[in-house]
C-alpha positions as CSV (number, residue, x, y, z in Angstrom):
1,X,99.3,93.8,102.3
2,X,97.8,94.6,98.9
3,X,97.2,91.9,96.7
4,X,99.4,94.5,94.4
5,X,102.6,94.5,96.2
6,X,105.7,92.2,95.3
7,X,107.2,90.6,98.2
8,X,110.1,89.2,97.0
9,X,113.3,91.7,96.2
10,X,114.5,90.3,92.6
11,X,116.8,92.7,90.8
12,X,114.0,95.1,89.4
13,X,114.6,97.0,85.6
14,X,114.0,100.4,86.0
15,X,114.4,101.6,82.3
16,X,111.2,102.1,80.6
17,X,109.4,101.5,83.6
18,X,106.3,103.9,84.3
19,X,106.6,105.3,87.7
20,X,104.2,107.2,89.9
21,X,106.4,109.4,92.8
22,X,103.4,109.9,95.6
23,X,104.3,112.8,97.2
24,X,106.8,115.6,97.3
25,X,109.3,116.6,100.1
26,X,111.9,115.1,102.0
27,X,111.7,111.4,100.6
28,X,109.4,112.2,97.2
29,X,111.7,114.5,95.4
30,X,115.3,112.0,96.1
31,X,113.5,108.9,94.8
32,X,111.7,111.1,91.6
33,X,115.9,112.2,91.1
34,X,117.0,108.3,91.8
35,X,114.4,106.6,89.7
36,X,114.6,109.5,86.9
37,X,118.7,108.6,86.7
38,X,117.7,104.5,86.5
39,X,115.7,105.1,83.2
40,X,112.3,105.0,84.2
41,X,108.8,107.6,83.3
42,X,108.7,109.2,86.0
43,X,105.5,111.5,87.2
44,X,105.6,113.0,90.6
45,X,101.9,113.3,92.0
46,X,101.4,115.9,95.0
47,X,98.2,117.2,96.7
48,X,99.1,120.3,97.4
49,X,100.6,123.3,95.2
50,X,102.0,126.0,97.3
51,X,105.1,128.0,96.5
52,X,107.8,125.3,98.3
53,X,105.9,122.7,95.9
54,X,105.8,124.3,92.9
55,X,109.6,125.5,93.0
56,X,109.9,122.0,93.7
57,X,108.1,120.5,90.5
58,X,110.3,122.8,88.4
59,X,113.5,121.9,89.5
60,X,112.0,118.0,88.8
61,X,110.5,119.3,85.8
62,X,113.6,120.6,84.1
63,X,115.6,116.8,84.4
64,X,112.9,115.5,82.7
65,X,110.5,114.2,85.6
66,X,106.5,115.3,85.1
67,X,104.7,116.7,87.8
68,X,100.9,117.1,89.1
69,X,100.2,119.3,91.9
70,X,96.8,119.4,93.5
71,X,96.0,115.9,92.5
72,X,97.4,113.2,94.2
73,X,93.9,111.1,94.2
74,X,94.5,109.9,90.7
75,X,96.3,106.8,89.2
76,X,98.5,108.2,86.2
77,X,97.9,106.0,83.0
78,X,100.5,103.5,82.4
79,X,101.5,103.0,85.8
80,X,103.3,100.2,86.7
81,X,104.8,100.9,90.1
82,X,104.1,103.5,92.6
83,X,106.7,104.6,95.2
84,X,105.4,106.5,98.0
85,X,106.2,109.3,100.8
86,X,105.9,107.2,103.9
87,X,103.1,109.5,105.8
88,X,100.9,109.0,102.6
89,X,97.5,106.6,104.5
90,X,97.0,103.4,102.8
91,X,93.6,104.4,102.5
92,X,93.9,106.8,99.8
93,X,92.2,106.9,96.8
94,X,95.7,106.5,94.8
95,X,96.0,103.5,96.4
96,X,92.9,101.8,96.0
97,X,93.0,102.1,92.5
98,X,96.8,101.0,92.6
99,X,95.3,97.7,94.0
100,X,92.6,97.3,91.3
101,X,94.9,97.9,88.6
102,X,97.2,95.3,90.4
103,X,100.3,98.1,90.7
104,X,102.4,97.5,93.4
105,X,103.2,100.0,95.5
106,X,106.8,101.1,97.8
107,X,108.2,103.6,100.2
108,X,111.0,105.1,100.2
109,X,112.6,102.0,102.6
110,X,111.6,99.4,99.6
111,X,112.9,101.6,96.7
112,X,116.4,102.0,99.2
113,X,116.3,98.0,100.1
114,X,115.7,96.6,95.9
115,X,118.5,99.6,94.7
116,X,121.3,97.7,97.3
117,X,124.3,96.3,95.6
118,X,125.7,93.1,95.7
119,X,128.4,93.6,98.5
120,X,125.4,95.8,100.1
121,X,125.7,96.7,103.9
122,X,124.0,94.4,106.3
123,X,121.0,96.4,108.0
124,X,120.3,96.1,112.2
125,X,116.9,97.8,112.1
126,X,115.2,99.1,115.3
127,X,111.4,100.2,115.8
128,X,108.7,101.1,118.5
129,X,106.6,103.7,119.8
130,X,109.3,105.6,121.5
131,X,113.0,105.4,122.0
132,X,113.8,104.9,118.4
133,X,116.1,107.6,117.8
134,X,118.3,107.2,120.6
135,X,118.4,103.2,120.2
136,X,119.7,103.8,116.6
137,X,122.4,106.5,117.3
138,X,123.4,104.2,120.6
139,X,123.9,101.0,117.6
140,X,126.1,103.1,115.6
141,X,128.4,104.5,118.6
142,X,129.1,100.7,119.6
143,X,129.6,99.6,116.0
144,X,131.8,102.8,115.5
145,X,133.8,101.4,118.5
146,X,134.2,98.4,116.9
147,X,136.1,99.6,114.0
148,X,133.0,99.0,111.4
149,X,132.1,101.4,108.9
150,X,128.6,102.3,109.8
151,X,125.9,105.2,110.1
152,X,122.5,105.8,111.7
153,X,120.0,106.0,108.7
154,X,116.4,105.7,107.6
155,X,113.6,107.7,109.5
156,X,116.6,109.8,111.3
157,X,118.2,112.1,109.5
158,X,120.2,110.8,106.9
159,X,118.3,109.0,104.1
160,X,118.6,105.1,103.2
161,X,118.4,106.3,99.7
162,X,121.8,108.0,100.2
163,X,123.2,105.4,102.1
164,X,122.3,102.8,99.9
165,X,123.5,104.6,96.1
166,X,126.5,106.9,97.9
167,X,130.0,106.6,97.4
168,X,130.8,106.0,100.9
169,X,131.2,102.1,101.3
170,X,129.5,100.7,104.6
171,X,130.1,97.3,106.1
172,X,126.5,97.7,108.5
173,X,123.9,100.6,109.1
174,X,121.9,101.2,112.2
175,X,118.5,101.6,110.6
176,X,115.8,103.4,112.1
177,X,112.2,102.6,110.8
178,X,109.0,104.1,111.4
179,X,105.7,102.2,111.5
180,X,104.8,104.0,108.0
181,X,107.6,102.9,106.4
182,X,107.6,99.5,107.2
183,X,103.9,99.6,106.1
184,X,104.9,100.0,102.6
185,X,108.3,97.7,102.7
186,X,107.3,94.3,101.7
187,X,110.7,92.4,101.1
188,X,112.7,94.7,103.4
189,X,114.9,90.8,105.2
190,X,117.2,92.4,107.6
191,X,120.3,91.3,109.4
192,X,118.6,91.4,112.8
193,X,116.1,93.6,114.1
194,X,114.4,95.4,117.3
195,X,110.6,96.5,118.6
196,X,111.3,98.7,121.5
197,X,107.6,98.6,123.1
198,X,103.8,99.1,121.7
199,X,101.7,101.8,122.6
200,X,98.7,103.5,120.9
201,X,100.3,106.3,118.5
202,X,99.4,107.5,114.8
203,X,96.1,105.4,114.8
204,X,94.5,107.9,112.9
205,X,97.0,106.6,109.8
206,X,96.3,102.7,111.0
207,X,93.1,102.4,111.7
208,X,93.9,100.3,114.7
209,X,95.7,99.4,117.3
210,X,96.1,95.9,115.7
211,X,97.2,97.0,112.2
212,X,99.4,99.8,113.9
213,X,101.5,96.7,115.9
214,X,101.1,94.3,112.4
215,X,103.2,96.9,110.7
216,X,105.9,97.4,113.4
217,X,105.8,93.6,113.5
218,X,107.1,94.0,109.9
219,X,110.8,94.8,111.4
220,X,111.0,90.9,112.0
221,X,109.8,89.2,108.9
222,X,112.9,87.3,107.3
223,X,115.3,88.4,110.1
224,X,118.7,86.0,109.6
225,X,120.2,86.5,113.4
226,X,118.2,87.9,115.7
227,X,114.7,89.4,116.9
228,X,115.3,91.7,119.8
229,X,112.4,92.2,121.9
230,X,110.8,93.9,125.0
231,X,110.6,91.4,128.0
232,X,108.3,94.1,129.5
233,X,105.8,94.6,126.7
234,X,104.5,91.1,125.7
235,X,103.4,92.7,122.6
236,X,106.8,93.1,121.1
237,X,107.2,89.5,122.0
238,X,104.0,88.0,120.7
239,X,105.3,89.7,117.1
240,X,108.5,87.8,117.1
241,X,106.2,84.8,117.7
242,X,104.1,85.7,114.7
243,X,106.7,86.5,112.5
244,X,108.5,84.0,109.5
245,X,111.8,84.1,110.0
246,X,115.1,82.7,108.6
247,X,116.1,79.0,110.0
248,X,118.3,79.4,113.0
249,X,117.2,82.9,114.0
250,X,116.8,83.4,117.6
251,X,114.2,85.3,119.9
252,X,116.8,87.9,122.2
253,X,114.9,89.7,124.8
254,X,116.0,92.6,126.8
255,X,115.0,93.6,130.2
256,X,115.6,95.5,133.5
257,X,115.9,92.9,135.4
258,X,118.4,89.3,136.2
259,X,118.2,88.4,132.3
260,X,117.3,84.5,131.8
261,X,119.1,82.6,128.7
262,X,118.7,84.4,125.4
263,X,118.3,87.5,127.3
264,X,120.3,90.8,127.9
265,X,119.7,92.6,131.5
266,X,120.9,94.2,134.2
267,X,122.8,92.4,137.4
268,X,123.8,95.0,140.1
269,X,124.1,97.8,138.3
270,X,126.1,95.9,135.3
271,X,124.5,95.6,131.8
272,X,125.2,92.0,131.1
273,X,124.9,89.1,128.0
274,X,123.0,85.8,128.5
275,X,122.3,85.7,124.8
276,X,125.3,85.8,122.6
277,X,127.8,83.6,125.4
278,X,129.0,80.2,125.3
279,X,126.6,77.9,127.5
280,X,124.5,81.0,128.1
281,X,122.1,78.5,130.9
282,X,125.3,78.9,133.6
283,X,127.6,82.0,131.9
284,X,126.9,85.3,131.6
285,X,129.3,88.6,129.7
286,X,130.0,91.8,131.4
287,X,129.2,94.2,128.9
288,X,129.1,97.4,130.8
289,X,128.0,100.0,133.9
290,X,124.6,101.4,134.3
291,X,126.7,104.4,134.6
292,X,128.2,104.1,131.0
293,X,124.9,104.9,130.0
294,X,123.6,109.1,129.2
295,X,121.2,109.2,131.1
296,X,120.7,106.3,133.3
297,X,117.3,106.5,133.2
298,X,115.0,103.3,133.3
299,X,113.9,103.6,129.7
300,X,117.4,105.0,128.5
301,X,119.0,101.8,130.1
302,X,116.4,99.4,128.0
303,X,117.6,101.2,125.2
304,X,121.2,101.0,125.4
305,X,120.2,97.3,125.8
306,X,118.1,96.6,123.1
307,X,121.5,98.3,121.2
308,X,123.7,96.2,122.9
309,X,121.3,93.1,121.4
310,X,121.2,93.9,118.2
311,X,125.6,94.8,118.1
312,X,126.2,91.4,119.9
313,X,123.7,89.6,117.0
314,X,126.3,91.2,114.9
315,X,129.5,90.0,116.4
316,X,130.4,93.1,118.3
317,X,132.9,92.3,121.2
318,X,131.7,93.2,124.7
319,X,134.3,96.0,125.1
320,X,132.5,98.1,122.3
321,X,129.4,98.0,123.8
322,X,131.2,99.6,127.1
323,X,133.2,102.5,124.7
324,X,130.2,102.9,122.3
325,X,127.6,103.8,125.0
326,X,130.4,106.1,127.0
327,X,130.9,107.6,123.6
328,X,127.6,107.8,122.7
329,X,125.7,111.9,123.2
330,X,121.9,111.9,123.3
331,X,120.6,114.4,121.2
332,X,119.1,117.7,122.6
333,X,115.5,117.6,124.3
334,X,115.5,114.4,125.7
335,X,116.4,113.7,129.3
336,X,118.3,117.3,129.2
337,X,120.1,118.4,132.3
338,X,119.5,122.1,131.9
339,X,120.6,123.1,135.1
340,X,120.5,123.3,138.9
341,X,119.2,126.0,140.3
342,X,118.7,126.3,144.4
343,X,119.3,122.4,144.8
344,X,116.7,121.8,142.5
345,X,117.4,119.8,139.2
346,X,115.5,121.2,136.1
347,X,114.9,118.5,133.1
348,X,114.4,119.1,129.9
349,X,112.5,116.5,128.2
350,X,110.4,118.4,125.2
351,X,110.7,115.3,122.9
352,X,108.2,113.2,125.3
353,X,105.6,114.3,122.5
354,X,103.1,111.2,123.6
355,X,101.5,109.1,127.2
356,X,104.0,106.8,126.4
357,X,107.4,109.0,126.2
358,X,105.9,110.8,129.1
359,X,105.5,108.1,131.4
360,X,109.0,106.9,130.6
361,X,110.5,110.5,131.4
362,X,108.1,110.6,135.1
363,X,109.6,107.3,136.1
364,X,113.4,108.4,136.2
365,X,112.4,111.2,138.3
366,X,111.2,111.2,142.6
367,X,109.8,113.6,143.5
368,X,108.7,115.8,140.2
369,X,107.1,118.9,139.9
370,X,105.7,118.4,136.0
371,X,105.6,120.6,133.6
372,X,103.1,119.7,130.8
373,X,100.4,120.1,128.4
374,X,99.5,121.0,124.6
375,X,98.1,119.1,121.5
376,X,96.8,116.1,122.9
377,X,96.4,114.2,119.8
378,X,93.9,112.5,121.0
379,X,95.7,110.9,123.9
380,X,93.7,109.9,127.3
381,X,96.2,110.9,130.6
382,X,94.1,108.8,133.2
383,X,96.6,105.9,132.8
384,X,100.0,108.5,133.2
385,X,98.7,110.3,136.2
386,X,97.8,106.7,137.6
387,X,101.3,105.7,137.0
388,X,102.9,108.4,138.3
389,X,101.2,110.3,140.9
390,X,103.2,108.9,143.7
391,X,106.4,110.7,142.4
392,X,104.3,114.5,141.7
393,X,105.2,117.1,144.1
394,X,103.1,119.7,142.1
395,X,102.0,120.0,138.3
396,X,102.1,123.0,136.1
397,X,99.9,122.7,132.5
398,X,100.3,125.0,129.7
399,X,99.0,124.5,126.5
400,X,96.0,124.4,124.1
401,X,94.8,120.2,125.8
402,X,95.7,121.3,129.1
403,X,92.1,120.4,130.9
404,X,92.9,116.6,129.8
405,X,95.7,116.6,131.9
406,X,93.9,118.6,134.9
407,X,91.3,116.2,135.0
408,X,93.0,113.1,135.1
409,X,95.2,114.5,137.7
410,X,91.7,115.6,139.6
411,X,91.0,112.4,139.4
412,X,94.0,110.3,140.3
413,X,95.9,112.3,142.0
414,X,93.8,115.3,144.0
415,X,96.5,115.9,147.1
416,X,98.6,117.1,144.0
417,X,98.8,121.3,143.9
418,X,98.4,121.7,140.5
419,X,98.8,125.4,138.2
420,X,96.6,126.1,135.6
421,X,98.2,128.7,133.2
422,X,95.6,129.4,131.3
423,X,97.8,130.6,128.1
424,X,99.2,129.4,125.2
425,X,101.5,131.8,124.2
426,X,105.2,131.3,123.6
427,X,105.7,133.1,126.7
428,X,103.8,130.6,128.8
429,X,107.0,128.4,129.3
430,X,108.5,131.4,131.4
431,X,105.7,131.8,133.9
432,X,105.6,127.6,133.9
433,X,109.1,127.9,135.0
434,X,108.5,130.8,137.5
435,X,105.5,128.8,139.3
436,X,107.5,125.5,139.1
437,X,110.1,126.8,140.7
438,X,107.8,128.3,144.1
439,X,106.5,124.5,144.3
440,X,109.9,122.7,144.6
441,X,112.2,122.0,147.2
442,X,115.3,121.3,147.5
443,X,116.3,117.8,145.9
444,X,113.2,117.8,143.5
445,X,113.3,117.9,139.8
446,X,111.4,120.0,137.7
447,X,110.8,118.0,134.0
448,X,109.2,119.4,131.0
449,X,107.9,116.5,129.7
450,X,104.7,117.5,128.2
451,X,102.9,114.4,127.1
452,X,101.6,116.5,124.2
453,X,102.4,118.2,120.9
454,X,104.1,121.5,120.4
455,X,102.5,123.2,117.5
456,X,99.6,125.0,119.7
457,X,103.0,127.4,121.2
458,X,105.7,126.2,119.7
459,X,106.9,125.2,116.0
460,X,108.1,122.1,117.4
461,X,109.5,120.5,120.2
462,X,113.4,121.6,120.1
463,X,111.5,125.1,120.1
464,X,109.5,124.5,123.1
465,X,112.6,122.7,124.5
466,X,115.0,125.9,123.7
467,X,112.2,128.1,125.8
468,X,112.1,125.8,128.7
469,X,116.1,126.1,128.5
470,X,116.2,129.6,128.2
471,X,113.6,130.0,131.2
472,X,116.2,127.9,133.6
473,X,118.7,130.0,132.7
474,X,117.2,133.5,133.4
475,X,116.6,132.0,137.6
476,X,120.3,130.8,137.4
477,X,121.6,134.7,136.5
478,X,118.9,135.8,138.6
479,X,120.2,134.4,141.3
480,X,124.0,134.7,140.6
């Protein structure tokens, strides 16, 4: 943390107050509004200065707010606080010379956590490398069940900003937090809190490894109840370990397995309590099916516990874990059943954007033919392939990275058939469907999970998803 930054989260005066806005877009432009409305100087500072920014710097300009577009190296004179876009890297210029000057400097999460009332919302806040998303709308479906006013907020959708300085009165949010928005959180203390697993991911913006899992370690620091973590990943455990927490907070682990005390797991296909329970050494709570849960899939199921964790830490009876997970829709584009066509299940799974999502997707699967390929991002696949060759009945690679993937299967798994489409149009995804299709059989699934980025065919993943869909459907009404 820089020597600049303030880590406690005193009331802060606004009025007067010269404040630098790092960044434009979806979080920039609310908290230039927010900030402008509490009194303070406001200048908005933004590298770049095409036509979406500069139709953006006059609608700030005309409340009052100044803006500088191309620069965003520069400290503004007078500044006394910077608030930043959470994908700006700490290593930028700005920032350096925020720390010289002593200027502290915030994301979005901060400037949302220091503008909270005095009746403010409690906050259950979930990270990790994957499984974010889901975790977070699971935690609201149970603590809707429960009767509590709540919402999923943060890196999801809707923004804390909102949540926090709305009209809408909420008794506990389900906060989703990314690793770059903890980064720049320094006195975010929240009710009880989550790392789902650690894998290498945005490193390029870290640095490391090590400082990557320091700032997802941030999720934990002042936690009052509870800090969930990952039986299965001994990383997310060693950060509860390192982390200063409030007296009386306790370490909660979740896993797949017969859950010891303090831990939530999974007894013959019932996801039980051994954590929140009186005399937790001999008792155990029923809290619901594997089957409750959309999809049951191994990493899906450490999910919905992880949710169920942080809901219990809040007081949630057992019975709205059960109706909040049956309630509970995951979005589209992850773990999708598009459709079966000729006994053969075809799985849409375009959101596994990374080794780690990927690997997750291949496990709920036997046998597979996999679909897969695009921006690598400057992921290794030998450790994937490894994992999962066993379940591969055949491979099909589109996609700008596809060699990466060829060769690690070459070299891990070689009895695997594997096609090479050797295209990276948006049409690909219909021939990958096509040549899936000749190497399955009966009772095999064929998963798009790509391992990769979409943006070599695809504007994104619910793009690449919707093709992969849309392919399915055409051998359906072929066939019908």
């Amino acid at each position: 943390m820089g020597s600049g930054q303030v880590t406690t989260s005193e009331p802060f005066d606004f009025q007067g107050t010269h404040v630098t806005v790092a960044g434009l877009g979806v979080s920039g432009v609310p908290a230039a509004k927010v900030l402008h409305g509490l009194g303070a100087i406001v200048t908005v500072v933004n590298d770049g200065a095409d036509e979406r920014a500069r139709a953006q710097a006059a609608d700030l300009e005309a409340l009052g707010v100044s803006v500088r577009l191309g620069d965003g190296e520069t400290l503004p004179e007078d500044t006394e606080l910077i608030v930043t876009a959470p994908g700006w890297q700490p290593d930028k210029p700005l920032f350096a010379a925020a720390e010289r000057a002593g200027v502290p400097v915030w994301g979005d999460v901060e400037l949302a956590w220091r503008l909270r009332g005095p009746d403010a919302a409690d906050w259950l806040a979930v990270t990790g490398t994957n499984g974010k998303t889901t975790t977070v709308q699971m935690l609201a479906s149970i603590l809707k069940a429960a009767g509590l006013r709540t919402a999923a907020v943060g890196n999801i959708g809707v923004s804390l900003l909102d949540a926090v300085l709305g009209e809408e009165q909420y008794d506990v949010l389900a906060v989703e937090l990314s690793s770059y928005q903890l980064h720049w959180a320094p006195s975010l203390r929240a009710h009880s809190a989550a790392v789902l697993n650690l894998a290498p991911d945005h490193l390029d913006w870290h640095g490391s490894m090590e400082a990557y899992a320091a700032d997802k370690g941030r999720i934990y620091e002042g936690n009052r109840v509870a800090c969930v973590y990952n039986v299965a990943d001994k990383a997310t455990e060693d950060l509860v370990r390192e982390a200063d927490v409030e007296e009386g907070c306790r370490a909660i682990g979740f896993t797949l397995g017969t859950p010891g005390p303090s831990q939530l797991g999974v007894v013959e296909g019932i996801l039980v309590d051994r954590a929140f329970v009186e005399n937790r050494h001999k008792n155990a709570q029923e809290l619901a099916e594997v089957a409750d849960v959309n999809p049951p899939a191994p990493h899906n199921i450490a999910n919905a516990l992880a949710a169920a964790a942080l809901a219990r830490a809040y007081g949630v009876p057992a019975r709205a874990v059960r109706d909040g997970l049956r309630a509970f829709t995951p979005d589209a584009h992850r773990i999708a059943h598009v459709a079966d066509v000729d006994g053969v299940a075809y799985v849409d799974d375009s959101k596994a954007t990374n080794t780690h999502a990927a690997e997750a997707s291949l496990a709920a699967y036997d046998p597979i033919v996999w679909i897969a390929g695009g921006l690598a991002k400057g992921a290794t696949f030998d450790e994937l392939v490894a994992k999962s060759a066993k379940r591969l009945r055949g491979a099909v690679l589109i996609g700008a990275d596809r060699a990466l993937i060829r060769e690690a299967l070459a070299r891990h798994a070689p009895q695997v058939p594997v096609v090479d489409l050797d295209r990276t149009d948006t049409g690909a995804m219909r021939a990958a469907v096509q040549e899936a299709r000749k190497l399955a059989q009966p009772g095999d699934t064929v998963l798009l999970a790509p391992a990769c980025a979409s943006m070599d065919m695809f504007a994104n993943y619910n793009k690449r998803g919707d093709a992969f869909a849309d392919a399915v459907r055409e051998l359906g009404s072929a066939d019908g």
